[in-house]
N, C-alpha and C positions, 0 to 999 in steps of 0.2 A: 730718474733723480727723485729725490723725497722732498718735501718739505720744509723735512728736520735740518737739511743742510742751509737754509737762509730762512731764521727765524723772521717772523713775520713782521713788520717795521711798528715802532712801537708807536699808537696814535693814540688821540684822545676820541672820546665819544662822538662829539660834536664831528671833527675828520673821517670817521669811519662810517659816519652818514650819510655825509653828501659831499658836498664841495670844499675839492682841495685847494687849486690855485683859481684865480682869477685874475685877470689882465681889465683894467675899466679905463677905457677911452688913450689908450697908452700911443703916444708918436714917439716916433723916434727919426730922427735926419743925420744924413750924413751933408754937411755944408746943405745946398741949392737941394739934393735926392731925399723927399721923403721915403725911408723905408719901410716906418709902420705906420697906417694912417688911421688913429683914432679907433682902434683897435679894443673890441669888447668880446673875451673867450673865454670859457673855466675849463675846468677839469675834476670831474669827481673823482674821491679818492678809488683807489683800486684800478682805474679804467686805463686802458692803453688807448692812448691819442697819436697819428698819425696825422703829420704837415706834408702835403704834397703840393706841387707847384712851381712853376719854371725857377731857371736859379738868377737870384736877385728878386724874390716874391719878400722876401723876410722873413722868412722860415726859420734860419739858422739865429738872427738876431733876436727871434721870442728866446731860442736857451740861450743867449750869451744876457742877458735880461735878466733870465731866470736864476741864473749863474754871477750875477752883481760883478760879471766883467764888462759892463757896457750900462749906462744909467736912460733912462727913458728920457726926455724932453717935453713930454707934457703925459697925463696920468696916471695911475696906480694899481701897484702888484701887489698882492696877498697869498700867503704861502698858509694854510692850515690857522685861518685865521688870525696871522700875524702879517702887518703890513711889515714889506721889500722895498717900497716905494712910493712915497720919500721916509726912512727912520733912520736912526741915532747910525752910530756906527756897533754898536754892542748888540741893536737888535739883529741890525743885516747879518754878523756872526753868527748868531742863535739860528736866524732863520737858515742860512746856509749849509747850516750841519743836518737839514733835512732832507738835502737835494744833493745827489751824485751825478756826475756826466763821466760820459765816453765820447771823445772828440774825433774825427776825420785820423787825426796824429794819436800815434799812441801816448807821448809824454812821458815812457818813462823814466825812472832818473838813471841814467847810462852807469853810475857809479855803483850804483845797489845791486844786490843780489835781487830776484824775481822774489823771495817772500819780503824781503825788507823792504821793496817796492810796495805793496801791499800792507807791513804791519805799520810805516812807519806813520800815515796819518791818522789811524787808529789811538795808537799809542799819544801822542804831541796835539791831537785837538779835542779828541775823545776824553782823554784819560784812564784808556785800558789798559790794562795791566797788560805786559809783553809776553806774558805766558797765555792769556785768552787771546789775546791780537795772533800769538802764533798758531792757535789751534785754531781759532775762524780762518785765516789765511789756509792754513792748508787744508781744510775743509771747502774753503771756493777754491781753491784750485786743484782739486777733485773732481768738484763742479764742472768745472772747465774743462778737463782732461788733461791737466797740468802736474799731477802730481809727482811725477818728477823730477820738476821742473825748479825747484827752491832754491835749490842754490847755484841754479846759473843766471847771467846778466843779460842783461835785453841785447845786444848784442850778437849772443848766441841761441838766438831766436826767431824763427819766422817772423815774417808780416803778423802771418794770421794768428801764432800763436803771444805775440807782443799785445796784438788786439784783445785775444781773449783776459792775457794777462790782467790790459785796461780794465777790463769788466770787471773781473773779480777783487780790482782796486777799490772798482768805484762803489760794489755793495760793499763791502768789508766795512764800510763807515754806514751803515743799517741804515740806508737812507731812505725817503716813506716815497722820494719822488724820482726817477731814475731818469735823466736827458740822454738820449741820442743823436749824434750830430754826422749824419751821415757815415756807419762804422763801417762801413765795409768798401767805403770810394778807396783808401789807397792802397786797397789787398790786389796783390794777382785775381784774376778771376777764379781759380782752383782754389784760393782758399775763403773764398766768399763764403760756402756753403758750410764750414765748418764753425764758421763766426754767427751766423744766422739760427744755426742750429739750437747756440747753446744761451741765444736768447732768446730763442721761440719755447724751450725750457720753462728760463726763468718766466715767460709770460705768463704761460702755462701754469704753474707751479708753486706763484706765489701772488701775495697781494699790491707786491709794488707798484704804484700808480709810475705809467711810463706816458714820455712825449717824447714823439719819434720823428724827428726830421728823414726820409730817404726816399732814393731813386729804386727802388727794389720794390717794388707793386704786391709778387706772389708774398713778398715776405709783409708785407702793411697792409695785405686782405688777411692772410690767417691769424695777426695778432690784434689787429683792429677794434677796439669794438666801436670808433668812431675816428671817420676820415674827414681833413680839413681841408680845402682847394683852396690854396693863394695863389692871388695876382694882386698886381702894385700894391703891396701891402694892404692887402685887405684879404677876410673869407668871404668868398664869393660862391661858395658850395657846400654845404657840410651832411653826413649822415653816415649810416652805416658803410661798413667795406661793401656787401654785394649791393647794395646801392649804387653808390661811387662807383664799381666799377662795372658794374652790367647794365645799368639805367640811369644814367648822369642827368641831369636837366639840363646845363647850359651846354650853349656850344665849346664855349672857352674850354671847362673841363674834357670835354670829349677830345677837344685837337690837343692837349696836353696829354693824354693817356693814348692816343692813335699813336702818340713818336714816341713814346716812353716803355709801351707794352709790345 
């Protein structure tokens, strides 16, 4: 794959330096269940971050956070040097059009065609024109190995190929920060590897700063270049992949990756 197929997300100086998001002192509860507790992590721009962690650590609630589908309860997000958390409602927009997700569910809209799945948020939050919204479109799903795929409905689509579909939604809208929220839990196993494949790619391939929620180890060492261990809402481990997974420090991590590897 080249380059030239997912031009590179468009940042400013400042972003392309160092740090992109930041979380400072962020809780979050659900009733009586703290799930994030006082929570302090960044993310330099570019880097692929990996959340790994029994389930109910709060892993999946940093990108629903990230994602302004779910509001913190006490401290603040910063996306590319604009605050997520607490701002207006115009700024949360602004900052939103920086950040793509691919969710567990594929979501997509059963009525569309697979490109107009694709052009349509481009076109209505972007303001691109339908004729470059249809040429990026079918240039990610190229990408994907979808290209003949435009003008059928999710429907008449694998698991794995619906998933890919997701993907090439979620860059379509050039976004600088890319969520993954565990993509490949509700694939058959057979089509695991082709969805992993074509993000190990994009990891590869481009400058997209990624944050990676998953149960899939081999695939969160080779794109890593830094791993987070949660428990009860905290990091209670962090460092490189062969780190993490050849010489852990605590115990905790260790018995989490003995039943997971």
């Amino acid at each position: 794959m080249s380059t030239d197929t997912i031009p590179n997300p468009e940042k400013d100086a400042s972003a392309s330096a160092g740090e992109l998001i930041r979380l400072d002192q962020v809780t979050k509860r659900f009733g009586s269940n703290t799930v994030l507790d006082h929570l302090d992590f960044s993310v330099d721009a570019g880097k692929h971050v990996t959340l790994i962690g029994p389930s109910g650590s709060g892993k999946t609630t940093i990108l629903r956070l990230l994602m302004t589908l779910l509001k913190p309860d006490e401290g603040t997000i910063t996306v590319d040097g604009q605050q997520l958390f607490p701002a207006s409602d115009k700024q949360v927009r602004e900052v939103r059009k920086k950040i793509g997700m691919v969710f567990q569910q594929f979501n997509l809209f059963p009525n569309m065609t697979v490109l107009r799945n694709i052009t349509e948020a481009p076109v209505t939050v972007l303001g691109m024109s339908k004729d470059e919204a249809v040429e990026r479109a079918k240039g990610l799903l190229d990408l994907v190995g979808l290209a003949d795929k435009c003008d059928a409905h999710p429907a008449q689509l694998s698991g794995g190929q619906q998933q890919r579909v997701a993907i090439a939604r979620a860059l379509a809208m050039r976004p600088q920060v890319l969520l993954l929220d565990e993509v490949t839990s509700a694939l058959d196993p057979e089509l695991v590897a082709g969805v992993l494949d074509v993000l190990r790619d994009i990891a590869r391939s481009t400058d997209i700063t990624m944050l990676c929620v998953t149960h899939e180890m081999n695939f969160a060492r080779d794109i890593s270049d830094q791993v987070l261990m949660f428990d009860l809402g905290r990091i209670i481990e962090s460092g490189p992949p062969e780190k993490i997974f050849s010489d852990p420090e605590l115990d905790r991590t260790r018995e989490f990756l003995s039943a997971v590897l």
